[in-house]
C-alpha positions as CSV (number, residue, x, y, z in Angstrom):
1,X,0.0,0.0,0.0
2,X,2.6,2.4,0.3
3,X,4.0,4.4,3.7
4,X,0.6,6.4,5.7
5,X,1.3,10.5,5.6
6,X,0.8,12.2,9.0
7,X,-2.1,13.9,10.7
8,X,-0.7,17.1,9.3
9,X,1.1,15.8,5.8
10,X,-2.8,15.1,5.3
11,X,-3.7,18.1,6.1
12,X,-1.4,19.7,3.9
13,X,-2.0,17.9,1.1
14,X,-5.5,18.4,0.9
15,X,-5.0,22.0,1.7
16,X,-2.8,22.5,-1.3
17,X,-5.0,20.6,-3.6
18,X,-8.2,22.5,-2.8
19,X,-9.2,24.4,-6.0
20,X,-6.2,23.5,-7.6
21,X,-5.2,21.6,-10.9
22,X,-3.9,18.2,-9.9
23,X,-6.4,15.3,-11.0
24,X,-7.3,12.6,-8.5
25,X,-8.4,9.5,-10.7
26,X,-11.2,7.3,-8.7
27,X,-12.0,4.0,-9.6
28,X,-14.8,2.1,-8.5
29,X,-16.0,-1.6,-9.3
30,X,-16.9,-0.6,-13.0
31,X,-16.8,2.8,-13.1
32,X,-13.8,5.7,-13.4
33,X,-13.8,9.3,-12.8
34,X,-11.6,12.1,-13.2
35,X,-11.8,14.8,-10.6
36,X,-10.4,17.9,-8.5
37,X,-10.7,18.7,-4.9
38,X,-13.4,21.7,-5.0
39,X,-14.0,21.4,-0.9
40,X,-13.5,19.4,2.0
41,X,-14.0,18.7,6.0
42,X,-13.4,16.2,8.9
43,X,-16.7,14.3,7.3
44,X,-16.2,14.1,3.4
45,X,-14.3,15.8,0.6
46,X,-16.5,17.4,-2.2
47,X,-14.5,16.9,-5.9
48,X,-15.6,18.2,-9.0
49,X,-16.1,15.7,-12.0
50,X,-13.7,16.5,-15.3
51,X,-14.3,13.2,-16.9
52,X,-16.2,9.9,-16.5
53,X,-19.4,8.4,-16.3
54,X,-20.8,9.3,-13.3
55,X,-24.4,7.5,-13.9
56,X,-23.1,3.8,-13.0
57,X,-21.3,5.5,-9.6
58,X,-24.0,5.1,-6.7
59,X,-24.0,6.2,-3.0
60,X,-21.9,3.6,-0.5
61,X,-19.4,2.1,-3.1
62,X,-15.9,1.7,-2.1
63,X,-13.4,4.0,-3.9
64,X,-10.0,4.1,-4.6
65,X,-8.1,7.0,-5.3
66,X,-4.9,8.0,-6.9
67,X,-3.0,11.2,-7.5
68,X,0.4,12.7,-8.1
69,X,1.8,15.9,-5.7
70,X,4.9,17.2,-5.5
71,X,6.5,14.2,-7.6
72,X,5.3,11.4,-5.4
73,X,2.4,9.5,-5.8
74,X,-0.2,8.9,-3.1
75,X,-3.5,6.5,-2.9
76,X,-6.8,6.4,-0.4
77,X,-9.7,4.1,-0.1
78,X,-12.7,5.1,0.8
79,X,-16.5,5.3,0.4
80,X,-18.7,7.7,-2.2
81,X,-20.8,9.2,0.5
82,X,-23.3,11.2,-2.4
83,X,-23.1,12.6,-5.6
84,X,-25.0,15.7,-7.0
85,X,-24.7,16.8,-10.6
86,X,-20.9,17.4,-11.6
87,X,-19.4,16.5,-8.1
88,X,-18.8,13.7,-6.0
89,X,-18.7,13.6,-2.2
90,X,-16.2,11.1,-0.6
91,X,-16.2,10.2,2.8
92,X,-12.8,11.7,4.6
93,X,-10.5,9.3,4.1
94,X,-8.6,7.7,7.4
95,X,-5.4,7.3,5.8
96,X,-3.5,8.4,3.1
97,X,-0.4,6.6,1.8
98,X,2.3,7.9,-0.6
99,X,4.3,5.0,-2.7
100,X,6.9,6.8,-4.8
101,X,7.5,3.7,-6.8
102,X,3.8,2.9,-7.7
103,X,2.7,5.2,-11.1
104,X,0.0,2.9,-12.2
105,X,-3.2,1.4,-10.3
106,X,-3.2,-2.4,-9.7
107,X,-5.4,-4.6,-11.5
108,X,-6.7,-8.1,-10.3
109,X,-6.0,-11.1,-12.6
110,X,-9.5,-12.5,-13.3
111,X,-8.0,-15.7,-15.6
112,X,-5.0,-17.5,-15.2
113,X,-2.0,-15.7,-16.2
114,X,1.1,-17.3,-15.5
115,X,4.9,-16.2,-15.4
116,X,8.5,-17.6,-16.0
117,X,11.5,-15.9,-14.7
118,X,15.1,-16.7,-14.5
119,X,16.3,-16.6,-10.7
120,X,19.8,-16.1,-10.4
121,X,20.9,-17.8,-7.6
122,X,23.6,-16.1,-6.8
123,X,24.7,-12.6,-6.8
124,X,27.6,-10.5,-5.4
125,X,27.9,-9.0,-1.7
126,X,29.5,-6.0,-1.0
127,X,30.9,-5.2,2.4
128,X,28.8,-1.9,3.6
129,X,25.8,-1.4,5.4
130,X,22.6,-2.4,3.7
131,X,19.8,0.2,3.7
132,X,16.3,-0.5,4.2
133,X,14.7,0.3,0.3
134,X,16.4,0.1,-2.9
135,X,18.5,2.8,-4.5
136,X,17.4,3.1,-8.1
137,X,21.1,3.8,-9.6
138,X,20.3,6.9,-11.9
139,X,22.5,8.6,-14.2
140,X,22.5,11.8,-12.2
141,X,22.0,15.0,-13.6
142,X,25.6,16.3,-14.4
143,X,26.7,20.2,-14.6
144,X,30.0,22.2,-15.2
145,X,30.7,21.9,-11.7
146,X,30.7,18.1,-11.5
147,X,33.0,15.8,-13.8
148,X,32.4,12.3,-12.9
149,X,35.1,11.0,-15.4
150,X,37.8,11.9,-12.3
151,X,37.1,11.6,-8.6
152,X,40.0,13.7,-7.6
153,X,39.0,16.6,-9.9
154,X,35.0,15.6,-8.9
155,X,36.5,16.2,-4.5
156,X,38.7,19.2,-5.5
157,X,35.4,21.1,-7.1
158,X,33.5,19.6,-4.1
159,X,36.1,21.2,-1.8
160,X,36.3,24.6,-3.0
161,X,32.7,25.0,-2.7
162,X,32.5,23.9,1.1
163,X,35.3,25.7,2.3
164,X,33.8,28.7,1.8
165,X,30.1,27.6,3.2
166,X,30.6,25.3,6.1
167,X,33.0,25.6,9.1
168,X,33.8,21.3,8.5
169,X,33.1,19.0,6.0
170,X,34.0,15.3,5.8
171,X,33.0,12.4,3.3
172,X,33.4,9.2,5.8
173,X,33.5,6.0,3.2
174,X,31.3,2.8,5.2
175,X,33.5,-0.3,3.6
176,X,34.4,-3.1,6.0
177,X,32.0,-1.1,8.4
178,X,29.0,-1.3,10.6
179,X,26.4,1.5,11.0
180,X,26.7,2.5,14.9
181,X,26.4,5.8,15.1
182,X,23.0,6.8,15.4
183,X,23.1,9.4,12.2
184,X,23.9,6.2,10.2
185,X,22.0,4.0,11.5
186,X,19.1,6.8,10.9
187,X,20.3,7.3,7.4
188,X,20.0,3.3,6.7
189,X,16.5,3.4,7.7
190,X,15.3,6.5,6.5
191,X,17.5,7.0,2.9
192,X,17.2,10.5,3.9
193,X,19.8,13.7,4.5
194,X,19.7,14.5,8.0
195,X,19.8,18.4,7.9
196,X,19.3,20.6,11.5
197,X,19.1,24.1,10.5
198,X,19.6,25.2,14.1
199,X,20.4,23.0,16.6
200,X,18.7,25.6,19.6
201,X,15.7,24.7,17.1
202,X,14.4,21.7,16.5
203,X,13.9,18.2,13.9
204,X,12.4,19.8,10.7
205,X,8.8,19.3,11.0
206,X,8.1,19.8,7.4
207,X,10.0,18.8,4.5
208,X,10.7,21.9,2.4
209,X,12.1,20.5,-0.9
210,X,10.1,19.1,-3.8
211,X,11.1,15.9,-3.0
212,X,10.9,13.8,0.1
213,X,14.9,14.7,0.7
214,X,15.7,15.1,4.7
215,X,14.6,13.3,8.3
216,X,11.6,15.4,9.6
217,X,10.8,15.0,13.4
218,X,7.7,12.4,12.6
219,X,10.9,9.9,10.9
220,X,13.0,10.5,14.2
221,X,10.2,9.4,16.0
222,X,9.2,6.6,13.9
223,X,12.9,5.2,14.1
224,X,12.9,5.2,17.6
225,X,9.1,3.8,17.5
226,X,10.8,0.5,15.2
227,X,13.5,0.5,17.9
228,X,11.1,-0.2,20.6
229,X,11.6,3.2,22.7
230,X,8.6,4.2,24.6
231,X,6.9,7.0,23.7
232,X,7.6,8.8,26.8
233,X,11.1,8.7,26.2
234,X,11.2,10.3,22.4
235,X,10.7,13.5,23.4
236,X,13.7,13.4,25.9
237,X,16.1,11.6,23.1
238,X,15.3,14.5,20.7
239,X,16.1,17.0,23.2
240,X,19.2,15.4,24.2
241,X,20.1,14.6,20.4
242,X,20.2,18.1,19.7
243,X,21.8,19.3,23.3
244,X,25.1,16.3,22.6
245,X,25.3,19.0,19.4
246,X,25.3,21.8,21.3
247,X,28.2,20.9,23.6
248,X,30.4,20.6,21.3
249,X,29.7,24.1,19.6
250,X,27.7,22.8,16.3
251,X,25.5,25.3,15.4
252,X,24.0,23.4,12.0
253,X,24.7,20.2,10.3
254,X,23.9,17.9,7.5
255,X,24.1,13.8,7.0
256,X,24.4,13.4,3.4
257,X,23.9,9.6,2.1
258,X,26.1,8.0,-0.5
259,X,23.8,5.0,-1.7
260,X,24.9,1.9,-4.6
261,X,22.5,-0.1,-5.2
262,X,21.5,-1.7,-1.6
263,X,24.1,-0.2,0.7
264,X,25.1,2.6,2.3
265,X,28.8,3.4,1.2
266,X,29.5,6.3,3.2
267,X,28.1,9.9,3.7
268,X,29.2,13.2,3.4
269,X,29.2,15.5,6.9
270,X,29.2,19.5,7.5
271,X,28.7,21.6,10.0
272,X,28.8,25.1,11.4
273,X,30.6,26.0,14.6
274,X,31.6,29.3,16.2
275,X,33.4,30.3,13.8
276,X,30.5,31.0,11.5
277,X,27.6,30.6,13.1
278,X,24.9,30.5,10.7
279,X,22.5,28.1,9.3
280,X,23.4,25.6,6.6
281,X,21.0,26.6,4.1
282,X,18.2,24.9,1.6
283,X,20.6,25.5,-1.4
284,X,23.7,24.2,0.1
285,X,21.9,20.8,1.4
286,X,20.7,20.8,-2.6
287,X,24.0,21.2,-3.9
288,X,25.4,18.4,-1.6
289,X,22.8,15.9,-2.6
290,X,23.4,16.6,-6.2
291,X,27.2,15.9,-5.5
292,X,26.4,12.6,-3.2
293,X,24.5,11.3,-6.5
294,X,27.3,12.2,-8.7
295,X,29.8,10.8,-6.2
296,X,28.1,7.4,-6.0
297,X,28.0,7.4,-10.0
298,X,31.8,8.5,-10.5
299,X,32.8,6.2,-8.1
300,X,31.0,3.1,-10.1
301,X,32.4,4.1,-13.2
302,X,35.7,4.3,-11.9
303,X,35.7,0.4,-10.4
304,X,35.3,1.0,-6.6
305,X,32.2,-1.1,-6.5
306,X,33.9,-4.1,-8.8
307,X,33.5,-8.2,-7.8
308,X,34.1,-11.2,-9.9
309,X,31.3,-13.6,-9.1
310,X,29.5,-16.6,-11.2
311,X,25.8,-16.6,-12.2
312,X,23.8,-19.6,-11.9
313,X,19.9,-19.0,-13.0
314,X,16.8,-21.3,-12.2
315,X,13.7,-21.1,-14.0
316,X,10.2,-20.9,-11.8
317,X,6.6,-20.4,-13.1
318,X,4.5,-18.3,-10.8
319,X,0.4,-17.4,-10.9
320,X,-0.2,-13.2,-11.2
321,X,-2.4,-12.7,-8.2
322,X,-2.2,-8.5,-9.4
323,X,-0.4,-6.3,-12.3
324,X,-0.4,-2.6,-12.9
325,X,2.3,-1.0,-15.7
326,X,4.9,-0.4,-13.3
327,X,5.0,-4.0,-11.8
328,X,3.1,-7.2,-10.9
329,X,2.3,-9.3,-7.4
330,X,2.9,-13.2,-7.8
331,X,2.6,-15.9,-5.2
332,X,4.6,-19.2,-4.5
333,X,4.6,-21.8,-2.2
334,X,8.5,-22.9,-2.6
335,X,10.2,-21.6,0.7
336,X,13.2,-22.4,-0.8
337,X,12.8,-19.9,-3.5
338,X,11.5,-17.8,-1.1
339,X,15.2,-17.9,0.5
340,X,16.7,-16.9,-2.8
341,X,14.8,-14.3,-4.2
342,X,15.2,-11.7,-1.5
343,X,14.7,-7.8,-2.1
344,X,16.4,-6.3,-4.9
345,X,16.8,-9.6,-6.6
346,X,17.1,-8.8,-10.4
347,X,15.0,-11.1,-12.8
348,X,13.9,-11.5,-16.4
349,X,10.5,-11.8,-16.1
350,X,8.4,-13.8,-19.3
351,X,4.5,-14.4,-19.6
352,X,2.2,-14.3,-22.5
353,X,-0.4,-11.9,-23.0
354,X,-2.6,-13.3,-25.8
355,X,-0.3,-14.1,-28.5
356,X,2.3,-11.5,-27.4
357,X,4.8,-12.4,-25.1
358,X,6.7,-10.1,-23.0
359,X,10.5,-10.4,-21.7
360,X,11.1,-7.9,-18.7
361,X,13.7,-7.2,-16.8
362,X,12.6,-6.4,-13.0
363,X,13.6,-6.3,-9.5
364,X,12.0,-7.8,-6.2
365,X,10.6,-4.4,-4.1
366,X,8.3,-6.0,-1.7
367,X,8.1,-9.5,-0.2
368,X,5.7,-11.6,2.5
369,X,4.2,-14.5,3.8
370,X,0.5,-15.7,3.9
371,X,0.0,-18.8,5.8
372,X,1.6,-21.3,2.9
373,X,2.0,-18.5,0.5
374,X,5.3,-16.5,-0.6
375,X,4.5,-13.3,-2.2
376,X,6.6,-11.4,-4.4
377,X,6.2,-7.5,-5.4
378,X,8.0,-6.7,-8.7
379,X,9.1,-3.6,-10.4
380,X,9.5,-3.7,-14.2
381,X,12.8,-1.7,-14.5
382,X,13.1,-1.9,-18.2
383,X,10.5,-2.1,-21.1
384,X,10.3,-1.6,-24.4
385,X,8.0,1.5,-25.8
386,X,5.9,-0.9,-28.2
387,X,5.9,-3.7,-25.1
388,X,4.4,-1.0,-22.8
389,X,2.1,0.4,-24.6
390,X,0.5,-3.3,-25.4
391,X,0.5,-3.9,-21.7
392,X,-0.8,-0.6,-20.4
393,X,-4.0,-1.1,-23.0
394,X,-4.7,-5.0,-21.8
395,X,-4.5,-4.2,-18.1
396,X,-6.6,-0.3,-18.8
397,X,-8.7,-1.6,-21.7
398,X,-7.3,2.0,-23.0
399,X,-4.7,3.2,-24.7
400,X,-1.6,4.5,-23.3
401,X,-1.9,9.2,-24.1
402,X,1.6,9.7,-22.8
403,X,0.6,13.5,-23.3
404,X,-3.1,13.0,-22.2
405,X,-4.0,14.4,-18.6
406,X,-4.3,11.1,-16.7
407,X,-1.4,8.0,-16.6
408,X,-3.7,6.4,-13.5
């Protein structure tokens, strides 16, 4: 389902979406309609119809919704509470849950549809910390200020810009090392920059880039939540993880991730002292995370990541229990398969629609049990154009408008 927004992520969201542009797709049982929030309350949230047959929608049927902000995606279930001409009422949803990987809605298989994949049975192990969700290995954006063809002309550039911004800065590499600090061990579950503006502030509450870049106060909590520290307690922790700061005359600081693949292999550290006692600001912690990403890249292209290790693949079949364009759910019962195809396992994944059949190359994102069942969650990482478009139409019964309004 994705990760639930907060009380007041919620709250923000539908705030910002109120008379606004962004379409929310809703789908019912046999019915789809394109909308806009017009209005909403703690009871229901009042959209305006754009597209759609509203006719076969009726009062009490489940909904489920889909929309894009601020380049992630979120989804809600809930219930149609009433329509009335060109809107729709919803009843206020209870949760809402973003999924940054998800771009397409997820269709049930009705028939029997099959696949085959090719499981390789082993694969390479580097020695740094694993992190807690994939790392999708990008070509990062590159400028005049990063060259990714030299890493000591990619630090020297990196250099020169810090000096002058930052009292200290550090990249601390994580091979043939364990996370136990409690930055790093915060970065590994998070995949996020830890920024404090101000340490006689507080944990961010908000996030203030377009993207979901640093640890806000509701992650810090969650962490400490997952580590089994009473509730009572957090508040004290966060007051004395900003005070240890303090004492040693850090003003503002930043955690900056370097991620391959599944690991953690280091992370770049600044911070301002007396010296210069000022707050590390929004455009520096941008500039930084460009860098980390072009760091990461230069230093894969240059060998640092490098093993020698033999392949061996297996082929399984596996029923579809749900597909979408992005990715597909299977099911098996083989617990020893379930022991090799962990998260991020790579596969080639083959099934036939009709008379087509499609070869895609994917990656295991989700995984869990049900009673004798093994479930897999798949991302398609690579597909053809023609491929997608076939797909997108047989799971949609539409065709794909890459320049249409909706992708939902």
């Amino acid at each position: 389902m994705g990760i639930p927004v907060t009380r007041i992520e919620k709250e923000f969201i539908f705030k910002s979406l109120k008379g606004g542009k962004t379409i929310l797709s809703i789908y019912g049982k046999d019915w789809e309609l394109q909308t806009r929030i017009v209005q909403y309350n703690d009871m229901d949230v009042r959209l305006e119809i754009l597209d759609g047959v509203v006719t076969f929608c009726k009062e009490n049927d489940e909904a489920h919704v889909f929309f894009s902000f601020q380049n992630n995606h979120f989804t809600f279930d809930t219930r149609v509470r009433e329509r009335s001409g060109s809107h729709i009422f919803l009843v206020q949803p209870e949760e809402i849950y973003k999924d940054s990987e998800r771009g397409y809605r997820r269709i049930k298989i009705q028939d029997s549809l099959n696949i085959s994949f090719l499981l390789k049975q082993q694969r390479y192990e580097l020695n740094f910390p694993k992190i807690a969700s994939p790392f999708a290995g990008v070509v990062p954006e590159l400028s005049k200020d990063f060259n990714p063809a030299s890493i000591a002309q990619l630090l020297q550039s990196f250099k020169e810009k810090m000096s002058g911004s930052v009292s200290e800065h550090k990249i601390h590499m994580m091979r043939d090392r364990r996370a136990e600090s409690l930055e790093e061990q915060l970065m590994i579950k998070t995949c996020k920059i830890i920024w404090l503006p101000s340490t006689e502030k507080d944990i961010p509450a908000f996030n203030p880039f377009p993207k979901d870049l640093i640890v806000t106060k509701d992650d810090f909590i969650t962490f400490q939540r997952d580590r089994d520290v009473p509730s009572y307690k957090i508040a004290n922790l966060i007051k004395d993880f900003l005070f240890q700061k303090k004492i040693k005359g850090i003003h503002s600081l930043v955690y900056c991730p370097l991620f391959h693949e599944m690991y953690l292999v280091g992370y770049i550290y600044a911070c301002n002292k007396d010296d210069l006692k000022q707050e590390i600001s929004k455009e520096l912690i941008e500039y930084i995370d460009q860098f980390s990403k072009v760091l990461s890249y230069s230093l894969k292209k240059n060998g640092y990541f490098k093993t020698e290790l033999q392949v061996i693949e297996t082929t399984y079949e596996a029923p579809i229990i749900d597909i979408s364009a992005s990715g597909l759910l299977f099911s098996h019962t083989s617990q020893e398969l379930s022991k090799e195809l962990d998260i991020f396992k790579e596969l080639r994944i083959n099934f036939r629609i009709n008379k087509k059949e499609l070869n895609l190359d994917s990656w295991v994102i989700r995984k869990f049990k049900d009673q004798d069942q093994f479930y897999f969650g798949v991302q398609f990482r690579k597909i053809e154009p023609d491929d997608f478009c076939y797909l997108y139409e047989f799971i949609y019964n539409k065709p794909f408008r890459p320049q249409g309004k909706y992708v939902w």
